[in-house]
C-alpha positions as a LaTeX table, in Angstrom:
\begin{tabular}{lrrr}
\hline
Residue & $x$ (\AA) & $y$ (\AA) & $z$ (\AA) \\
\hline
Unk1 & 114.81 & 92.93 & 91.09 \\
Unk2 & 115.94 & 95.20 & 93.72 \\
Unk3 & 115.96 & 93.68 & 97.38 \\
Unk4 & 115.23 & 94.94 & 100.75 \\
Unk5 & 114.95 & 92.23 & 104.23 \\
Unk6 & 113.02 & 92.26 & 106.92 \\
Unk7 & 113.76 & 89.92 & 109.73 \\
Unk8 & 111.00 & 87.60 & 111.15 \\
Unk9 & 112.50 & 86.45 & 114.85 \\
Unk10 & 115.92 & 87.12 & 113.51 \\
Unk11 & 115.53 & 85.17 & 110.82 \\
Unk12 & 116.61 & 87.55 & 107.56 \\
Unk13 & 113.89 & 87.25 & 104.39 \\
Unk14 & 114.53 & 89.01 & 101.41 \\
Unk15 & 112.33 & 91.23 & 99.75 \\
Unk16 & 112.58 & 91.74 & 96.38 \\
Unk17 & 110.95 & 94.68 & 94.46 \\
Unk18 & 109.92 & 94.60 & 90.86 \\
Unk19 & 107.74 & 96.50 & 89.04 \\
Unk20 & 107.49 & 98.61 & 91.86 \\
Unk21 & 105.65 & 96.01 & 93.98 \\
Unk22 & 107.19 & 93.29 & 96.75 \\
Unk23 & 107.91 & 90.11 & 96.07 \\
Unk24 & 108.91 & 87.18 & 98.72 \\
Unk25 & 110.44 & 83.89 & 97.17 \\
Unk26 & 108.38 & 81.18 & 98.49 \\
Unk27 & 110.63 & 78.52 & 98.08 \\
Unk28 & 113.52 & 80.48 & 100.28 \\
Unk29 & 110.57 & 80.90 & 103.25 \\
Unk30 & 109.79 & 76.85 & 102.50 \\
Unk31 & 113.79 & 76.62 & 103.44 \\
Unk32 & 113.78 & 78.73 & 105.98 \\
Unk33 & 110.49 & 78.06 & 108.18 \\
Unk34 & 109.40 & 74.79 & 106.77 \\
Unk35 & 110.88 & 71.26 & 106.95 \\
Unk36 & 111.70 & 68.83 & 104.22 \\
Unk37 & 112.40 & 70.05 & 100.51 \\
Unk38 & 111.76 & 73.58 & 100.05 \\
Unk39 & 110.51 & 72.88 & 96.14 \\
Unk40 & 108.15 & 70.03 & 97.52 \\
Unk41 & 106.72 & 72.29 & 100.39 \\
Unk42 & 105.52 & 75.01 & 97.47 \\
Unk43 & 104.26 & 72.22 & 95.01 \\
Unk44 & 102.40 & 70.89 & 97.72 \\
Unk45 & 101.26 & 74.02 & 98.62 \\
Unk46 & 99.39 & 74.62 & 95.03 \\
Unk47 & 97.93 & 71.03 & 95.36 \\
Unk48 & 96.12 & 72.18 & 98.34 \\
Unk49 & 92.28 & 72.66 & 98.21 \\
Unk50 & 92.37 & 76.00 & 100.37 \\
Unk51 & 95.26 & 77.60 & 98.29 \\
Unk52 & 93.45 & 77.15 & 95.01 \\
Unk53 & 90.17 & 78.82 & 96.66 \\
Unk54 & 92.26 & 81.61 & 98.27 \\
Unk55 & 94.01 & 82.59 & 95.08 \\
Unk56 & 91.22 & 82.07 & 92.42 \\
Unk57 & 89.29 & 84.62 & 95.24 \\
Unk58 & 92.55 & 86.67 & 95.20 \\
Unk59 & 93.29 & 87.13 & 91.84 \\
Unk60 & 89.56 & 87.35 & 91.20 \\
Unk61 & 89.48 & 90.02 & 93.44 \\
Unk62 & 92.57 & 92.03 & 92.40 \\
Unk63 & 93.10 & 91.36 & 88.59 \\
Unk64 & 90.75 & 92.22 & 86.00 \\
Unk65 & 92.87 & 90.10 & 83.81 \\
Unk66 & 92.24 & 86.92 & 85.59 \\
Unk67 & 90.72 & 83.96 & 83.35 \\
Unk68 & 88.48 & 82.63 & 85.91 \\
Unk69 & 87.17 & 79.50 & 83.43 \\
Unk70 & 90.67 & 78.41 & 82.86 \\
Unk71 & 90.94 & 78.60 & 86.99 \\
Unk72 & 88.06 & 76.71 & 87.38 \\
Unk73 & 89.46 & 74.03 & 84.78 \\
Unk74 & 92.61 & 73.71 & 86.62 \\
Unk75 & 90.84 & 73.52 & 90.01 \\
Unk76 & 88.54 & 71.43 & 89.00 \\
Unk77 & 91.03 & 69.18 & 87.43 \\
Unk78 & 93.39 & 69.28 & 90.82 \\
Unk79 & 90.49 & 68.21 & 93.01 \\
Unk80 & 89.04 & 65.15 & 90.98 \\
Unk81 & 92.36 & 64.00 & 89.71 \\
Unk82 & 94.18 & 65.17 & 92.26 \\
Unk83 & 96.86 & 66.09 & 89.35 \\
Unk84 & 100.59 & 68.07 & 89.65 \\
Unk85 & 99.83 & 71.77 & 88.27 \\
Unk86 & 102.73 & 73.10 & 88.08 \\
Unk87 & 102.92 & 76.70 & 88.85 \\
Unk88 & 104.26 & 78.25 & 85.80 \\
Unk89 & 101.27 & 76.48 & 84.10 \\
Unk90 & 98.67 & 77.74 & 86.51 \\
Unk91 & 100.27 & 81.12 & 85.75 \\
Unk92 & 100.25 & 81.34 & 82.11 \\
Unk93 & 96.86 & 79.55 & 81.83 \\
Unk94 & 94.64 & 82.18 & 84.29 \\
Unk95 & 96.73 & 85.15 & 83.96 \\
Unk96 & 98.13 & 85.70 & 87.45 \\
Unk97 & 99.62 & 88.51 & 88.20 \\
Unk98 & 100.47 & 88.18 & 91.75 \\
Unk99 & 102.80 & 84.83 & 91.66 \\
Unk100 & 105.92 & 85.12 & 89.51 \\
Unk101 & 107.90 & 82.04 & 88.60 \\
Unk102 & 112.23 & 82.98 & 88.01 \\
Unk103 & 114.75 & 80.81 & 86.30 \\
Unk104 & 118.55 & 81.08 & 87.19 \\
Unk105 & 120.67 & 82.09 & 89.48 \\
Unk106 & 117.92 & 83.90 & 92.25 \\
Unk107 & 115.12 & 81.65 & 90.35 \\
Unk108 & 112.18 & 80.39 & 92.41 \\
Unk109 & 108.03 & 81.14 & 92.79 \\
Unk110 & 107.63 & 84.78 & 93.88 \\
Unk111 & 104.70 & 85.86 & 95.59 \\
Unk112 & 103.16 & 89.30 & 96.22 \\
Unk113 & 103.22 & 90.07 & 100.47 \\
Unk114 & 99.46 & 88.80 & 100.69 \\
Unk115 & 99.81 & 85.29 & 98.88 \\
Unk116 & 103.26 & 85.30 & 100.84 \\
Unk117 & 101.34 & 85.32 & 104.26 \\
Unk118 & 98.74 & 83.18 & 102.93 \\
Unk119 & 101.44 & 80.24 & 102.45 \\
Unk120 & 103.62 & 81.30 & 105.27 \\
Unk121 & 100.01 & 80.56 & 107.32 \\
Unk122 & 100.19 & 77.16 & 105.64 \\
Unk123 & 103.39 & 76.38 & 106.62 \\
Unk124 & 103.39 & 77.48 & 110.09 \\
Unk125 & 101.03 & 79.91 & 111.81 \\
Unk126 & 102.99 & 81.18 & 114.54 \\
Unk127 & 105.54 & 82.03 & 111.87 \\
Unk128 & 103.28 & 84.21 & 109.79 \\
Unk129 & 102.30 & 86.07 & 112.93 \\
Unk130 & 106.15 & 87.42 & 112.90 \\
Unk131 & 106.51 & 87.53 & 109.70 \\
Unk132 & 103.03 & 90.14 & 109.18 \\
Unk133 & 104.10 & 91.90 & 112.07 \\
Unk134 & 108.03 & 92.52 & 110.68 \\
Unk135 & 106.38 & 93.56 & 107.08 \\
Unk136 & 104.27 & 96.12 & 108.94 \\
Unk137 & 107.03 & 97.69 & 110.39 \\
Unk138 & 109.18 & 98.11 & 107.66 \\
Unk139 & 106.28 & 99.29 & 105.65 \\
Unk140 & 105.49 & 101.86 & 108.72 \\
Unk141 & 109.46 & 102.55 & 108.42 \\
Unk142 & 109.37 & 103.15 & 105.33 \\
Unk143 & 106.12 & 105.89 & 105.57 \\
Unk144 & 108.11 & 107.77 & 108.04 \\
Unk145 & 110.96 & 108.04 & 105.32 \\
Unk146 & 108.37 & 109.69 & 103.02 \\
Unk147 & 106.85 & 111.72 & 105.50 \\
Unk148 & 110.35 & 113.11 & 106.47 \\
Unk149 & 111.08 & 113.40 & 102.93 \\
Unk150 & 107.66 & 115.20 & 102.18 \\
Unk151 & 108.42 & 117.55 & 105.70 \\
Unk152 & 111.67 & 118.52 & 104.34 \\
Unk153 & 110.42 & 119.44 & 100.86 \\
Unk154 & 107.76 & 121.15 & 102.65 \\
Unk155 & 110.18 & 123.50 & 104.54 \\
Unk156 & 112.48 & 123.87 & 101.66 \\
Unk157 & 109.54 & 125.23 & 99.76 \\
Unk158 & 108.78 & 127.38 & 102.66 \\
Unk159 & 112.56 & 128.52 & 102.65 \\
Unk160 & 112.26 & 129.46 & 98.90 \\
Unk161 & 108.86 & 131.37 & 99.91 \\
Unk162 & 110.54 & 133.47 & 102.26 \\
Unk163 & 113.94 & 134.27 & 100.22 \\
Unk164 & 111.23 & 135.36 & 97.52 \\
Unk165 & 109.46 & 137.48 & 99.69 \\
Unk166 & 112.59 & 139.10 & 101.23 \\
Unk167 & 113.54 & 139.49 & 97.68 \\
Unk168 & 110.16 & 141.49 & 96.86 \\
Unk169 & 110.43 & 143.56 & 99.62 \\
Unk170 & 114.30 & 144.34 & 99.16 \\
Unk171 & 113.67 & 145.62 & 95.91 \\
Unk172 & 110.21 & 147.63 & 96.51 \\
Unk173 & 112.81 & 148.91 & 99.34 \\
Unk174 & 115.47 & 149.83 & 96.40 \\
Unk175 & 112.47 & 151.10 & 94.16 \\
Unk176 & 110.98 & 153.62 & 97.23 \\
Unk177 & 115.24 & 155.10 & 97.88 \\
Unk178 & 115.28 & 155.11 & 93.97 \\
Unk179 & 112.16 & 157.42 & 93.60 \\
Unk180 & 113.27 & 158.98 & 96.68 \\
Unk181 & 116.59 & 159.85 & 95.23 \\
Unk182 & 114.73 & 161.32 & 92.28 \\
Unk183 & 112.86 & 163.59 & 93.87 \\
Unk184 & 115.43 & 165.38 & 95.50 \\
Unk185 & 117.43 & 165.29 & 92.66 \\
Unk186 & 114.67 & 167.18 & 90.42 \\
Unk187 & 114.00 & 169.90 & 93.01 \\
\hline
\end{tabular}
């Protein structure tokens, strides 16, 4: 996984890219904005009622892939037992594509940027409200990259275009003192 930050009131918080998407590690925000244990903060997190309904809506919404029976099992079973799923389990079991669990070294729960805010929300609402506003801006940052990319190929292009056409015209300019040349040569 590749990783960019963004800083949420000069806090630093890792983003890390795979698959071409973002990823934030839940349990580093848990450390970093919540109190207590970091691990307990996310497990709690998936115990609550209004997480389970925001991403069986989410990943209803966004994945075609999502086993919404097997969500409604686990959800079902959370509420009336009020039982420990643990989040690799909840993954594997509905198909969730936008939560990531990673063993080792840089392990933790990932979350895509929307489930990220979602839980940041949870843990502290004023903190979300920096840490939206610092993703926006990096993402705007990071569209004025592209456009200045896509302006410079734009004018390099238009470079090429002119060199071409200065190229046409130097050698229909050749070809005229060529026939030119002829002409005087055969009278």
């Amino acid at each position: 996984m590749s990783k960019k930050l963004i800083k949420v009131n000069k806090i630093e918080i890792p983003i890390y890219e795979k698959e071409g998407k973002d990823f934030f590690n839940l349990s580093e925000l848990a450390k970093k904005f919540g109190e207590g244990n970091p691990r307990e903060k996310v497990r709690s997190y998936m115990r609550n009622k209004d997480t389970l309904n925001f991403l069986g809506t989410y990943e209803g919404t966004y994945n075609a892939n999502f086993n919404v029976g097997e969500f409604a099992h686990i959800k079902e079973n959370n509420l009336r037992n009020n039982s420990k799923v643990s989040i690799s389990d909840y993954i594997s079991a509905t198909g969730a594509e936008f939560m990531k669990v990673e063993k080792g070294r840089y392990g933790g729960v990932y979350a895509n940027f929307d489930i990220a805010a979602h839980f940041m929300m949870w843990l502290s609402s004023v903190w979300q409200i920096f840490f939206i506003k610092d993703y926006h801006r990096l993402k705007m940052k990071e569209l004025d990259e592209d456009d200045r990319l896509l302006t410079d190929i734009f004018f390099a292009q238009k470079n090429v275009d002119n060199l071409m056409e200065s190229l046409r015209n130097e050698e229909d300019r050749l070809a005229f003192l060529k026939e030119k040349q002829t002409r005087k040569l055969k009278k």
